[in-house]
PDB file of N, CA, C and O in Angstrom:
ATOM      1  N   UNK A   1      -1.088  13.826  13.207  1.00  0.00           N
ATOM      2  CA  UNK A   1       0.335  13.551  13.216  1.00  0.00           C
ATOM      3  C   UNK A   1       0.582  12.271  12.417  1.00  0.00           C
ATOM      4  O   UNK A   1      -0.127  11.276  12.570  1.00  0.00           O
ATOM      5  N   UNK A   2       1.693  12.328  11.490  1.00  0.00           N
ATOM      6  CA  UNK A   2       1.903  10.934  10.543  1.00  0.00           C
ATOM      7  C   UNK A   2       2.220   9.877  11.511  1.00  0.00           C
ATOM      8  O   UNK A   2       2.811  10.020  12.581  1.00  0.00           O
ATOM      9  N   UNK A   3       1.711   8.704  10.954  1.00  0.00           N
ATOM     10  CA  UNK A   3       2.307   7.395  11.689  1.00  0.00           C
ATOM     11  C   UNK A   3       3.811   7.192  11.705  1.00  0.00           C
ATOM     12  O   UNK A   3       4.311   7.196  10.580  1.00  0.00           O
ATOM     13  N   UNK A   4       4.577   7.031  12.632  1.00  0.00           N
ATOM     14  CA  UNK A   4       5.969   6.718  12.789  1.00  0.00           C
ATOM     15  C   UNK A   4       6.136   5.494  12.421  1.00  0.00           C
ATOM     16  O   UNK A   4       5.668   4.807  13.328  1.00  0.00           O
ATOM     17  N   UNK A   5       6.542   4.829  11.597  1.00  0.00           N
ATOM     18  CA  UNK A   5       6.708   3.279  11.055  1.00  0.00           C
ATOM     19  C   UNK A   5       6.903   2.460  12.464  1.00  0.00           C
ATOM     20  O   UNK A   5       8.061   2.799  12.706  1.00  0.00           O
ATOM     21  N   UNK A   6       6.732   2.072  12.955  1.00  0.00           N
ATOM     22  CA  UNK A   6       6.743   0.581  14.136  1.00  0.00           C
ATOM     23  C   UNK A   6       7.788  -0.118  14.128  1.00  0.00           C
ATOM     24  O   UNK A   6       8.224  -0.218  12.981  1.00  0.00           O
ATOM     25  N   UNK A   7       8.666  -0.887  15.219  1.00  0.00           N
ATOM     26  CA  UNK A   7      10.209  -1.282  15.137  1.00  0.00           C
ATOM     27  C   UNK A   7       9.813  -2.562  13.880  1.00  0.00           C
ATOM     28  O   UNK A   7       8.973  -3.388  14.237  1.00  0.00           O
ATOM     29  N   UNK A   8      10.214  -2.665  12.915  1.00  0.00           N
ATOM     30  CA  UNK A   8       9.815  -3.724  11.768  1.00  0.00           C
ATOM     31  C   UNK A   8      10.238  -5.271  12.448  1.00  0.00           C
ATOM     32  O   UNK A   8      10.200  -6.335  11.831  1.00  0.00           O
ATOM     33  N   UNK A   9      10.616  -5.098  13.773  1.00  0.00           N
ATOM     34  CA  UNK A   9      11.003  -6.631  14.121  1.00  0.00           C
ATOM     35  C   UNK A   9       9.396  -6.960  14.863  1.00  0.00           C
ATOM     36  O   UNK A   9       9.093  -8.153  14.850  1.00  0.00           O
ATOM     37  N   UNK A  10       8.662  -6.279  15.314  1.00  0.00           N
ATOM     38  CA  UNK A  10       7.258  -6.944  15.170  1.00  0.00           C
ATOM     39  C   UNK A  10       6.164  -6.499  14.318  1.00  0.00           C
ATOM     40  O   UNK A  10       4.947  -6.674  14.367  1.00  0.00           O
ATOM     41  N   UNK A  11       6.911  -5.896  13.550  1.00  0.00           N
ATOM     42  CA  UNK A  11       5.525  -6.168  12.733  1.00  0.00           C
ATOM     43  C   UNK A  11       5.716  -7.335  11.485  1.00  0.00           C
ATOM     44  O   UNK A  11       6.733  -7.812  10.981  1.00  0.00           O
ATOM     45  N   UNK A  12       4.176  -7.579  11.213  1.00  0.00           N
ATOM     46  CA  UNK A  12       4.133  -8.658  10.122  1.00  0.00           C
ATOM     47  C   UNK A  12       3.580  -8.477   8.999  1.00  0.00           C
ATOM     48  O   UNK A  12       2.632  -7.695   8.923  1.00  0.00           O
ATOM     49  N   UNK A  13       4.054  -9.167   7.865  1.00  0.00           N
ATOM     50  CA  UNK A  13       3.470  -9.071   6.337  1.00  0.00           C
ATOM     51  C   UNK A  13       1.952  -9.013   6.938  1.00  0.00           C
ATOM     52  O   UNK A  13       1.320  -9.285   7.959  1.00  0.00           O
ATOM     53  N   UNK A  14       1.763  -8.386   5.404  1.00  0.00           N
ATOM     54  CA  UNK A  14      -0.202  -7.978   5.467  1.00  0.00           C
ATOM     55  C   UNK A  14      -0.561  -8.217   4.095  1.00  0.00           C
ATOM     56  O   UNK A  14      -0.003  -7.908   3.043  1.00  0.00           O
ATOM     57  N   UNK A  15      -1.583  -8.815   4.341  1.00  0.00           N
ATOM     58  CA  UNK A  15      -1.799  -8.951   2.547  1.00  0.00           C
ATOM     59  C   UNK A  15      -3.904  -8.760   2.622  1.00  0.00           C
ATOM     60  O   UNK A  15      -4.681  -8.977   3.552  1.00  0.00           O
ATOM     61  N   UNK A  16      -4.101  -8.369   1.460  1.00  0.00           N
ATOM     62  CA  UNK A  16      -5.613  -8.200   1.769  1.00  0.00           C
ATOM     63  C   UNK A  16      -5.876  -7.863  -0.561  1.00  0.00           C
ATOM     64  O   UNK A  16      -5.131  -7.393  -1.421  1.00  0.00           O
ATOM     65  N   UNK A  17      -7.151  -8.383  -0.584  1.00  0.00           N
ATOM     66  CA  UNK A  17      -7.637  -8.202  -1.727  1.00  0.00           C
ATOM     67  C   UNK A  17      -7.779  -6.699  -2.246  1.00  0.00           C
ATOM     68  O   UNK A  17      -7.392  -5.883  -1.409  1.00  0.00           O
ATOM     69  N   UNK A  18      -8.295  -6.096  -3.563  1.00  0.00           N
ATOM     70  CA  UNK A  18      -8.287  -4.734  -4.643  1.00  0.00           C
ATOM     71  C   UNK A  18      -9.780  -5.225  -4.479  1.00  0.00           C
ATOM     72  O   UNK A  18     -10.139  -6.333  -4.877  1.00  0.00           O
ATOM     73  N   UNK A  19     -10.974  -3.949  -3.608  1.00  0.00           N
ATOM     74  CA  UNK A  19     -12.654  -4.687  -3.902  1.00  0.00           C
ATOM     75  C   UNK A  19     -12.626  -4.130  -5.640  1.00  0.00           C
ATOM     76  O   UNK A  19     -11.712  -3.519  -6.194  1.00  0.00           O
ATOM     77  N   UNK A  20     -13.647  -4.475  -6.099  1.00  0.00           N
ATOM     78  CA  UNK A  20     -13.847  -3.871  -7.240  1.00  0.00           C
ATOM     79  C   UNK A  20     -14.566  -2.661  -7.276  1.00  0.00           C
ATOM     80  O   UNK A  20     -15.016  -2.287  -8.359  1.00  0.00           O
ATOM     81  N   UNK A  21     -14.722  -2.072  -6.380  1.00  0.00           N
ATOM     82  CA  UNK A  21     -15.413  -0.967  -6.017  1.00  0.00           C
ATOM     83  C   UNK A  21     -14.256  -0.206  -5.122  1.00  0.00           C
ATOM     84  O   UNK A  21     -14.554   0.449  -4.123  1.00  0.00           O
ATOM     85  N   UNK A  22     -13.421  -0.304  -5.412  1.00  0.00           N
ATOM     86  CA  UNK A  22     -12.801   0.237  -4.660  1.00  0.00           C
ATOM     87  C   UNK A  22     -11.195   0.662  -6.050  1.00  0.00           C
ATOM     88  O   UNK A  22     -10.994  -0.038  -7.042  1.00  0.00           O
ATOM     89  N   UNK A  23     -10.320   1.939  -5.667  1.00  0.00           N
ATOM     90  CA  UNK A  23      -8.901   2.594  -6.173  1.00  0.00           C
ATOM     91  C   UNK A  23      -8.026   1.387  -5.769  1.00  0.00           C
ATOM     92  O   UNK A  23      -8.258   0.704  -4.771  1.00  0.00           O
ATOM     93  N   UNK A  24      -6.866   1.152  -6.735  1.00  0.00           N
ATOM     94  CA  UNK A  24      -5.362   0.562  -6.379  1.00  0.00           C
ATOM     95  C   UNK A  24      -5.250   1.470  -4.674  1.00  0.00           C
ATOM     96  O   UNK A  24      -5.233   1.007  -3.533  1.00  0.00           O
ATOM     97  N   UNK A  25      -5.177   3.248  -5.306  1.00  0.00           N
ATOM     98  CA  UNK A  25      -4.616   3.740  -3.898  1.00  0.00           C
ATOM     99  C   UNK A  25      -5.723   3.573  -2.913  1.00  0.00           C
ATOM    100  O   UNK A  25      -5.355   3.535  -1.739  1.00  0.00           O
ATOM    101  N   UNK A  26      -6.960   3.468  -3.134  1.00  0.00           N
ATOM    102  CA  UNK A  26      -7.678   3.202  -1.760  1.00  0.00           C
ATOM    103  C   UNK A  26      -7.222   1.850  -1.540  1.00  0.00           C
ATOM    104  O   UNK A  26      -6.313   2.092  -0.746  1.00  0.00           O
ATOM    105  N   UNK A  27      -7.216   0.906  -1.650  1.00  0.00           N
ATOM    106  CA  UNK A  27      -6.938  -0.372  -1.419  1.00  0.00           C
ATOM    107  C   UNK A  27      -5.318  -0.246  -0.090  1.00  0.00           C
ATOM    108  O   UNK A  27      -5.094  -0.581   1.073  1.00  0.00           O
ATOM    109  N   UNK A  28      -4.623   0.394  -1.147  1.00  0.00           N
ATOM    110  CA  UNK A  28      -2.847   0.080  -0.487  1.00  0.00           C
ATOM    111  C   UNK A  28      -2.926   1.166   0.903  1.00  0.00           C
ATOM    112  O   UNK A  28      -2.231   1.028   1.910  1.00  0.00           O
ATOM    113  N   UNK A  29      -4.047   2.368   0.663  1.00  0.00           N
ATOM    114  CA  UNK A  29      -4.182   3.005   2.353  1.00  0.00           C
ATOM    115  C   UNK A  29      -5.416   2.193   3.291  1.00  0.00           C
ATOM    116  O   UNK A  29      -5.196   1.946   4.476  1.00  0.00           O
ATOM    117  N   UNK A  30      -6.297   1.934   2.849  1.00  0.00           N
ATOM    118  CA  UNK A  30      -7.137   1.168   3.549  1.00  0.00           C
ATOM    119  C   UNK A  30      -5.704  -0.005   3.984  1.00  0.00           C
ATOM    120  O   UNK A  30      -4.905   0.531   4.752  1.00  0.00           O
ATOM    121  N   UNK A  31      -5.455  -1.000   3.709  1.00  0.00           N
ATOM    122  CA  UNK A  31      -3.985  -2.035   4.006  1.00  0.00           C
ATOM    123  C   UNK A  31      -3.143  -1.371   4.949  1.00  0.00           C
ATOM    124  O   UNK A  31      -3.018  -2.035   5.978  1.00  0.00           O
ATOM    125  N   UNK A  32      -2.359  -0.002   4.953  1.00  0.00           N
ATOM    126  CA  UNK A  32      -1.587  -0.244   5.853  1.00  0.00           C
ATOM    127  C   UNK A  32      -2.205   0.836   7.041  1.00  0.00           C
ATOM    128  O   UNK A  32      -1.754   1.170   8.137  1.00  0.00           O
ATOM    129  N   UNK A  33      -3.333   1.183   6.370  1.00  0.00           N
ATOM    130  CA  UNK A  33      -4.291   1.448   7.708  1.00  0.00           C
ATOM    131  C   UNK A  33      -4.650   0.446   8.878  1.00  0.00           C
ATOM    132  O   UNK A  33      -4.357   0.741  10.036  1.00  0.00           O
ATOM    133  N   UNK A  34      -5.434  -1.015   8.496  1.00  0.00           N
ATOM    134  CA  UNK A  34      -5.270  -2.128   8.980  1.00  0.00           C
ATOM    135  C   UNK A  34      -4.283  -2.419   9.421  1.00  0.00           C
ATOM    136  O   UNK A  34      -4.297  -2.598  10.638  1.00  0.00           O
ATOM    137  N   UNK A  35      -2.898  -2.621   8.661  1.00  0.00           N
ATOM    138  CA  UNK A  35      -1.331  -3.078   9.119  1.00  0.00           C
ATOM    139  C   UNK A  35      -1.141  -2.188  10.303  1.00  0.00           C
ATOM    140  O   UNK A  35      -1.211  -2.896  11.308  1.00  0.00           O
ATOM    141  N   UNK A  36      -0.964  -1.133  10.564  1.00  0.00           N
ATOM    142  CA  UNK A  36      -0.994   0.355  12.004  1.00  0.00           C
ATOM    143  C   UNK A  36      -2.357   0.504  12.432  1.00  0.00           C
ATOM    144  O   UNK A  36      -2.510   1.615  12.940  1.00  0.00           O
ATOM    145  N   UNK A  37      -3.482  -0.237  12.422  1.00  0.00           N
ATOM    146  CA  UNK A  37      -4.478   0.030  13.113  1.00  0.00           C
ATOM    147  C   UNK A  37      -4.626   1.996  13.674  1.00  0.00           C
ATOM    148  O   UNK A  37      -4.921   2.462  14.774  1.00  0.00           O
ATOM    149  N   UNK A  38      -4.333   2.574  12.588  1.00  0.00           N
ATOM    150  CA  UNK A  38      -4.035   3.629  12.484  1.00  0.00           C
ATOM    151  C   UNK A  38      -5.499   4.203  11.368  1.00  0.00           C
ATOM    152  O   UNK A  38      -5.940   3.611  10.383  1.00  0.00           O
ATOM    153  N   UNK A  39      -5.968   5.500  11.957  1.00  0.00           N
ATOM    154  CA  UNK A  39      -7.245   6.182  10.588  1.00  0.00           C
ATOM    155  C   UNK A  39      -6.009   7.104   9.669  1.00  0.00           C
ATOM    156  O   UNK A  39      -4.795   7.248   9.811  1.00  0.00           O
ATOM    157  N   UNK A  40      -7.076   7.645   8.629  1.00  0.00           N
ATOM    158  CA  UNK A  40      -6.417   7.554   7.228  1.00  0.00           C
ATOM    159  C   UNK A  40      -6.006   9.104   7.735  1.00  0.00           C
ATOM    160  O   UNK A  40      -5.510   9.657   6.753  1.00  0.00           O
ATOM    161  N   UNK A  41      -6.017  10.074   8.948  1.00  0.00           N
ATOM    162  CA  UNK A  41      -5.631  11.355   9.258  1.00  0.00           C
ATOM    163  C   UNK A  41      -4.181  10.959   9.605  1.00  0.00           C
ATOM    164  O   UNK A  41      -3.186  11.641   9.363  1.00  0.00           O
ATOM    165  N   UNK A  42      -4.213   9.730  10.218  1.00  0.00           N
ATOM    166  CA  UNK A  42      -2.788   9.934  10.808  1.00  0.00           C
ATOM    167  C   UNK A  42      -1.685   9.192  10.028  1.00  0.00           C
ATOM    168  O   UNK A  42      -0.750   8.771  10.709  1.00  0.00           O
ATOM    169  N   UNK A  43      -1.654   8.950   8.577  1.00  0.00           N
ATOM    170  CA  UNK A  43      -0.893   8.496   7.246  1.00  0.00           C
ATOM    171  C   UNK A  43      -0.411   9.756   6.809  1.00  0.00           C
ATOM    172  O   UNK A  43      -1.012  10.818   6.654  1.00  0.00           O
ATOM    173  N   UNK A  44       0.863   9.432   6.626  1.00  0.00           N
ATOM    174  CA  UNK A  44       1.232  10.455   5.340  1.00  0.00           C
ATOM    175  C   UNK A  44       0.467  10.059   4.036  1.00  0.00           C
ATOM    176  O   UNK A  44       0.382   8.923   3.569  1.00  0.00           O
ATOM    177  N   UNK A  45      -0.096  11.258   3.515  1.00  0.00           N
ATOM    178  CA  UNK A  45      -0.341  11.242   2.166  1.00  0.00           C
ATOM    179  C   UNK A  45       0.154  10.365   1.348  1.00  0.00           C
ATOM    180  O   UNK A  45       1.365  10.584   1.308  1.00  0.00           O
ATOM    181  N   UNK A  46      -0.260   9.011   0.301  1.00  0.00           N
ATOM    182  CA  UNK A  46       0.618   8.300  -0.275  1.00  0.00           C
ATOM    183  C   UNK A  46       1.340   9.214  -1.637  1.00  0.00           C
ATOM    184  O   UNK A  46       2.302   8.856  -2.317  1.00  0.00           O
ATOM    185  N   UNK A  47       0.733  10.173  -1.735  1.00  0.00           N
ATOM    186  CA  UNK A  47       0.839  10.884  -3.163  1.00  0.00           C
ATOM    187  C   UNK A  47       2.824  11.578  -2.998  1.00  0.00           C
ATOM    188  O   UNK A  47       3.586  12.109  -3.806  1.00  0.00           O
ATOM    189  N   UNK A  48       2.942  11.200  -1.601  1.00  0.00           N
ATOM    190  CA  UNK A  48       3.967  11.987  -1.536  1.00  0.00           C
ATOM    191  C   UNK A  48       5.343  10.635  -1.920  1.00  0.00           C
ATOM    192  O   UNK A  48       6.477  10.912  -2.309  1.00  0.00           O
ATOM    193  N   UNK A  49       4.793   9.177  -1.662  1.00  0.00           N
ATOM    194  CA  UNK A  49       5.616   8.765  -2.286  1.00  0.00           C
ATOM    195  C   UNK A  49       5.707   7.979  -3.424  1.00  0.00           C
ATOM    196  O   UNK A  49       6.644   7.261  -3.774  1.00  0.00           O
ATOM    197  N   UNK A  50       4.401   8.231  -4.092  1.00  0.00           N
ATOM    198  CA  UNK A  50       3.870   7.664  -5.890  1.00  0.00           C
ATOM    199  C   UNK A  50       2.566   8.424  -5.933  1.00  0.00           C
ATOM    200  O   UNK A  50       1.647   8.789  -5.200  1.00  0.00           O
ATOM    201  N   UNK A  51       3.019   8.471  -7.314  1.00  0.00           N
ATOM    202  CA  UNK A  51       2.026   9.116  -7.952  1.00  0.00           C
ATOM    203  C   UNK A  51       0.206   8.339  -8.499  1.00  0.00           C
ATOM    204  O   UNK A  51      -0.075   7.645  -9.476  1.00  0.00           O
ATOM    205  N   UNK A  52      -0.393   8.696  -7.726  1.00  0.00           N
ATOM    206  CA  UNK A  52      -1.825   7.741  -7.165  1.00  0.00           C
ATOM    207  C   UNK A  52      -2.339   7.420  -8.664  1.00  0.00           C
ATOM    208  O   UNK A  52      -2.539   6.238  -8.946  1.00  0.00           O
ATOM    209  N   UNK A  53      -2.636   8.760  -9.971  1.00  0.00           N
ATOM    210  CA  UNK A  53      -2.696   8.574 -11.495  1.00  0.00           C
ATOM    211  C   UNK A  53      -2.377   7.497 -12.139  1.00  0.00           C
ATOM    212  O   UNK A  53      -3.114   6.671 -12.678  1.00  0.00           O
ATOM    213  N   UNK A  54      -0.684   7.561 -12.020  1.00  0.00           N
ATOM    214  CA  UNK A  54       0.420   6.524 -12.657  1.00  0.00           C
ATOM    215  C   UNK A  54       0.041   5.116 -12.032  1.00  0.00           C
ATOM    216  O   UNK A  54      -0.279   4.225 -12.820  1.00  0.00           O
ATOM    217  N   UNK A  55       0.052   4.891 -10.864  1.00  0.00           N
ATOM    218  CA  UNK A  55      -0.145   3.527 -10.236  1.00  0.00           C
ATOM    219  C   UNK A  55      -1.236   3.165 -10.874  1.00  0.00           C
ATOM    220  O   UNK A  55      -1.181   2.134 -11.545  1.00  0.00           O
ATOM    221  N   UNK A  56      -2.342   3.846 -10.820  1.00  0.00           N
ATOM    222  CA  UNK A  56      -3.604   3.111 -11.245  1.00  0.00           C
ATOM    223  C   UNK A  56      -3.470   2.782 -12.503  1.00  0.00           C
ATOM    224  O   UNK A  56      -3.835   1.621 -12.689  1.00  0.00           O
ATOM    225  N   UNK A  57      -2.908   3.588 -13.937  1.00  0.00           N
ATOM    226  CA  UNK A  57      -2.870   3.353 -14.913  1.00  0.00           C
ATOM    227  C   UNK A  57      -1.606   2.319 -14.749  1.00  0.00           C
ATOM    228  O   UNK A  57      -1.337   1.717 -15.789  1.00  0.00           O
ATOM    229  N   UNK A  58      -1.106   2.134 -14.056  1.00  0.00           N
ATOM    230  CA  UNK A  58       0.023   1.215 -14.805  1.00  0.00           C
ATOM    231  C   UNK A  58      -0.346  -0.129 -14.391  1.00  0.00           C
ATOM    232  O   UNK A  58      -0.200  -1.058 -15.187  1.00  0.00           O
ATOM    233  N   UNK A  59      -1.045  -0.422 -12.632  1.00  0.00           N
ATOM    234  CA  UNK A  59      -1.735  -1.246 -12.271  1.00  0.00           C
ATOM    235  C   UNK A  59      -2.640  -2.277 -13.169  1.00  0.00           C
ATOM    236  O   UNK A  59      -2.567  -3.505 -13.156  1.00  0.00           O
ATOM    237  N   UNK A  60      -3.693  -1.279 -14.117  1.00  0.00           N
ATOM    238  CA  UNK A  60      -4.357  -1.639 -15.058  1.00  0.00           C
ATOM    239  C   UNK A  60      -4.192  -2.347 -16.383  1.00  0.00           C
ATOM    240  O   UNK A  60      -4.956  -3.019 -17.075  1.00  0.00           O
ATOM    241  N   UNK A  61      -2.903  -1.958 -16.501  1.00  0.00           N
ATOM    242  CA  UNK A  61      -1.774  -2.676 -17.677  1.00  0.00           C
ATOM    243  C   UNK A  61      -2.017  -4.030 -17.708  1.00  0.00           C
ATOM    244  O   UNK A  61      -1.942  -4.604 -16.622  1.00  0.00           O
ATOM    245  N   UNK A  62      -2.401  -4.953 -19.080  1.00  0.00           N
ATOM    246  CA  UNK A  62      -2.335  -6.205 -18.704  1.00  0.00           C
ATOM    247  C   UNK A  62      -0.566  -6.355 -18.860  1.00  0.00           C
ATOM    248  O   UNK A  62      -0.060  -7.409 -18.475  1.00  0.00           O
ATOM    249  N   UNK A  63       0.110  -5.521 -19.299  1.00  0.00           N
ATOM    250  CA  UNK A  63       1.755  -5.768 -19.140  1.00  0.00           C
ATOM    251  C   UNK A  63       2.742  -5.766 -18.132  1.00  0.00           C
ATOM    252  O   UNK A  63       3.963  -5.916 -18.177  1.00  0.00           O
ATOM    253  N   UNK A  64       1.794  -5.525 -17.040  1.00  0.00           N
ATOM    254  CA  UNK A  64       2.643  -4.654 -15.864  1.00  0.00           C
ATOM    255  C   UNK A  64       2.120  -6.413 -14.856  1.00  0.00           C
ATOM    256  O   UNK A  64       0.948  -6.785 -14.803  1.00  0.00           O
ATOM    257  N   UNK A  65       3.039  -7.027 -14.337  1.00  0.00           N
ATOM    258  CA  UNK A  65       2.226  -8.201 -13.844  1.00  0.00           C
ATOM    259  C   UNK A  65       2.433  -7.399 -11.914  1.00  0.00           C
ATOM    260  O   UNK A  65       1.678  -7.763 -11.013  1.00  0.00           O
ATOM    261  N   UNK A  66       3.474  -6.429 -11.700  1.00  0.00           N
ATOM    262  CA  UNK A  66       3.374  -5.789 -10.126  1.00  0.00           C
ATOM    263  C   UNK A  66       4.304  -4.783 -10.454  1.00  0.00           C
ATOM    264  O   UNK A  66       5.200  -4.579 -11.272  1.00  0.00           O
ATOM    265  N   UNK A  67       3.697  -4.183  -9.416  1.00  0.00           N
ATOM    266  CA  UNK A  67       4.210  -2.633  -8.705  1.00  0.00           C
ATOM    267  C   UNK A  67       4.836  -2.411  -7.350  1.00  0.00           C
ATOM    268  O   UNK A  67       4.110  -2.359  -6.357  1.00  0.00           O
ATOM    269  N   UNK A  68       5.868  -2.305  -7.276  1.00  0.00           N
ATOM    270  CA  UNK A  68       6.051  -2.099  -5.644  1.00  0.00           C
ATOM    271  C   UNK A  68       6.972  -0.235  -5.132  1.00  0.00           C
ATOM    272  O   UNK A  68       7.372   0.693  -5.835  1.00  0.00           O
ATOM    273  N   UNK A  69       6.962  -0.390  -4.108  1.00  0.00           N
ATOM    274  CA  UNK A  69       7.207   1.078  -3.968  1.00  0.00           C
ATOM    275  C   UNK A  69       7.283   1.185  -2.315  1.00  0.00           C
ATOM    276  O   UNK A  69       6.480   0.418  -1.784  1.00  0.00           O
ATOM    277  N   UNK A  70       8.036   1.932  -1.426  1.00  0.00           N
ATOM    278  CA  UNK A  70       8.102   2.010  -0.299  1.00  0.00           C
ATOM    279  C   UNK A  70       6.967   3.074   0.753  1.00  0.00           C
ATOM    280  O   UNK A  70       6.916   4.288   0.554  1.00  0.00           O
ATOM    281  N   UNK A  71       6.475   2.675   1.391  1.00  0.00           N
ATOM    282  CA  UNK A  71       5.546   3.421   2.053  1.00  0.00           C
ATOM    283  C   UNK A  71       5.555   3.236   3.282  1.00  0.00           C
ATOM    284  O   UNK A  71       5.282   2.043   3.406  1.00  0.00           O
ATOM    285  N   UNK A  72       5.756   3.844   4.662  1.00  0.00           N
ATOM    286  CA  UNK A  72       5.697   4.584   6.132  1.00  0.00           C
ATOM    287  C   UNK A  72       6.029   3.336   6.466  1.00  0.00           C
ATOM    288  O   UNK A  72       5.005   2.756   6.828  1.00  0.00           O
ATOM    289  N   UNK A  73       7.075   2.557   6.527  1.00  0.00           N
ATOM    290  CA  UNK A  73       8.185   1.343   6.825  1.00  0.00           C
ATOM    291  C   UNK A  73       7.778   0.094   5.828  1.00  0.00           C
ATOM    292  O   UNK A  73       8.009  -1.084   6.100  1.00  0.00           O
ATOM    293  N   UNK A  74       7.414   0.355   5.150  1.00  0.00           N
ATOM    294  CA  UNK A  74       6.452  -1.241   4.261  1.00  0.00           C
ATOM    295  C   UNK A  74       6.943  -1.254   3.079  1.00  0.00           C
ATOM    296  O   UNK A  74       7.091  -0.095   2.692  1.00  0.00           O
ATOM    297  N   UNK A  75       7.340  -2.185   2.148  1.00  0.00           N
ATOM    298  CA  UNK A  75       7.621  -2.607   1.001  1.00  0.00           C
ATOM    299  C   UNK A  75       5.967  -2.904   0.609  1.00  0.00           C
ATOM    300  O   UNK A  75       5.281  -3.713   1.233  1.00  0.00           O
ATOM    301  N   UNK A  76       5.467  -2.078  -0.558  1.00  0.00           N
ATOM    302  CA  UNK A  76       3.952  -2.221  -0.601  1.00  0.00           C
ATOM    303  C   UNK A  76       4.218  -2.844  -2.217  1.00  0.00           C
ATOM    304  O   UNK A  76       5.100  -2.371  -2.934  1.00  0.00           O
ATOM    305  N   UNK A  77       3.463  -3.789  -2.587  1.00  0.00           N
ATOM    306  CA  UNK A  77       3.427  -4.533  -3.937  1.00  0.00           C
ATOM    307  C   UNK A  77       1.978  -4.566  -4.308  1.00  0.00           C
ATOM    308  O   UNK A  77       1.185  -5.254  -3.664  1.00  0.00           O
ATOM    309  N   UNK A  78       1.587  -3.780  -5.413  1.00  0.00           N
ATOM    310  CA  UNK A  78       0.170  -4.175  -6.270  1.00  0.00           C
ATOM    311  C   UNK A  78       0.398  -5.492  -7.314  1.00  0.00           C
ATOM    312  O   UNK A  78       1.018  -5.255  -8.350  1.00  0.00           O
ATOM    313  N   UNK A  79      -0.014  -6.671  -7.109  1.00  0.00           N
ATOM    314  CA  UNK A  79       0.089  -7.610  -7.810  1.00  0.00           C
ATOM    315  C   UNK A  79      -1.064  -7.505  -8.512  1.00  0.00           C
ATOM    316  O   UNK A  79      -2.186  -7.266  -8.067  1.00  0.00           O
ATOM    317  N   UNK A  80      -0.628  -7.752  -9.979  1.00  0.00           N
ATOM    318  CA  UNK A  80      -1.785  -7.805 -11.215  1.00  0.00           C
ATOM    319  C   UNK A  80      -2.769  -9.120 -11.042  1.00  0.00           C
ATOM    320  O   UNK A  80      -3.466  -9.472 -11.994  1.00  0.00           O
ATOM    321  N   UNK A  81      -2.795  -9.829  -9.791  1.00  0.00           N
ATOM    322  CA  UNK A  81      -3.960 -10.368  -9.676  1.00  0.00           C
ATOM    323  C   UNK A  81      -4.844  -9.814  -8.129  1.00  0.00           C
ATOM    324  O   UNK A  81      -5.201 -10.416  -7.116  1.00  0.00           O
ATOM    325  N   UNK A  82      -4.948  -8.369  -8.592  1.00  0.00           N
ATOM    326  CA  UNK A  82      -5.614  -7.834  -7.682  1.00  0.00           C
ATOM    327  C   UNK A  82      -5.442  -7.121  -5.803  1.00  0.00           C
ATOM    328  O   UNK A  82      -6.113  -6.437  -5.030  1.00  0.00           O
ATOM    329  N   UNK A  83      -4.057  -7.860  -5.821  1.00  0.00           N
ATOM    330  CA  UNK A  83      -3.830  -7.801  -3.933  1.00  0.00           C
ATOM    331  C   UNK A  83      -2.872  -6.986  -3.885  1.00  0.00           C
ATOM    332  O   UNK A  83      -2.032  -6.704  -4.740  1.00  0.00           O
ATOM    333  N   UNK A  84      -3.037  -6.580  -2.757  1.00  0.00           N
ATOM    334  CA  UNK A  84      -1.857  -5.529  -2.063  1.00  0.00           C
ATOM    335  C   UNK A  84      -1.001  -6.165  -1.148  1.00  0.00           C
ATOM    336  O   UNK A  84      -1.499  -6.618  -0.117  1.00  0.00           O
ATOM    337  N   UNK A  85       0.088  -6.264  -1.336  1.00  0.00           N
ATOM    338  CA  UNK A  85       0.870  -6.911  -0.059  1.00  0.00           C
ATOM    339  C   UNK A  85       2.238  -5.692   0.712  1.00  0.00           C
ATOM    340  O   UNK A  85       2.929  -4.799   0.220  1.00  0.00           O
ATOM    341  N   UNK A  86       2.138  -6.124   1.743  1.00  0.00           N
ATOM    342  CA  UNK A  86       2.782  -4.945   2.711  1.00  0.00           C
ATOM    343  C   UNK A  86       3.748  -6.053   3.088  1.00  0.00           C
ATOM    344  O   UNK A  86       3.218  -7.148   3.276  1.00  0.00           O
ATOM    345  N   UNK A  87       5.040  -5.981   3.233  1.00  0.00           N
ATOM    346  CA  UNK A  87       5.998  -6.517   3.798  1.00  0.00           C
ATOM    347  C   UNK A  87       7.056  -5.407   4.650  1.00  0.00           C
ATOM    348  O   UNK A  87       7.730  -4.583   4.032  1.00  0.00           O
ATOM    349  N   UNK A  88       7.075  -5.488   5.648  1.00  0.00           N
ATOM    350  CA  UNK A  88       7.858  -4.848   6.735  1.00  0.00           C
ATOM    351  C   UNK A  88       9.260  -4.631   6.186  1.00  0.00           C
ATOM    352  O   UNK A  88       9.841  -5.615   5.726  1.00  0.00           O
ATOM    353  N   UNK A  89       9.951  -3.282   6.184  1.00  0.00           N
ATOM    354  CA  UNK A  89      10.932  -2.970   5.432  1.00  0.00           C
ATOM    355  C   UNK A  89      12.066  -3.129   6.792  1.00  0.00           C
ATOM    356  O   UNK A  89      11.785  -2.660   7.895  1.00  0.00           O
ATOM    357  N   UNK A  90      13.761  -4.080   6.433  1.00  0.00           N
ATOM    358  CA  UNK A  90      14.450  -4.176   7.121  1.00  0.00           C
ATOM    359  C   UNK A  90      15.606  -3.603   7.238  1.00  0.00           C
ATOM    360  O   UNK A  90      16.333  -3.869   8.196  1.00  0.00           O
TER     361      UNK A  90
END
């Protein structure tokens, strides 16, 4: 069953590093896996709200300095120095 986003008045920003061994999209579901202490069965698919291809290639851009995009209550940002940040959507 998908995670139901959490009342956003307790939850808190999340921020965590891109390993180098590791996808943009593994990174931003591993993150708000941590953020919902939730496994990766009970996420909606991120593909359903960006396209996992495009992010990575655009991620990779030295032109692109961030990415952000809404995901299961979170304002999610790929910053071009590697991190994912989750900010609680209000």
């Amino acid at each position: 069953m998908p995670v139901e986003p959490a009342n956003t008045q307790s939850r808190d920003s999340y921020e965590r590093g891109i390993g180098s061994d590791e996808s943009v999209c593994e990174a931003v579901v591993s993150a708000v896996m941590a953020a919902e202490n939730a496994d990766m069965d009970d996420l909606d698919p991120l593909y359903f709200v960006v396209d996992g291809d495009a992010l990575e290639r655009i991620t990779s851009s030295d032109a692109v300095s961030s990415v952000a995009f809404d995901y299961l209550g979170y304002r999610v940002e790929v910053t071009g120095d590697s991190r994912v940040v989750l900010t609680p959507e209000t």
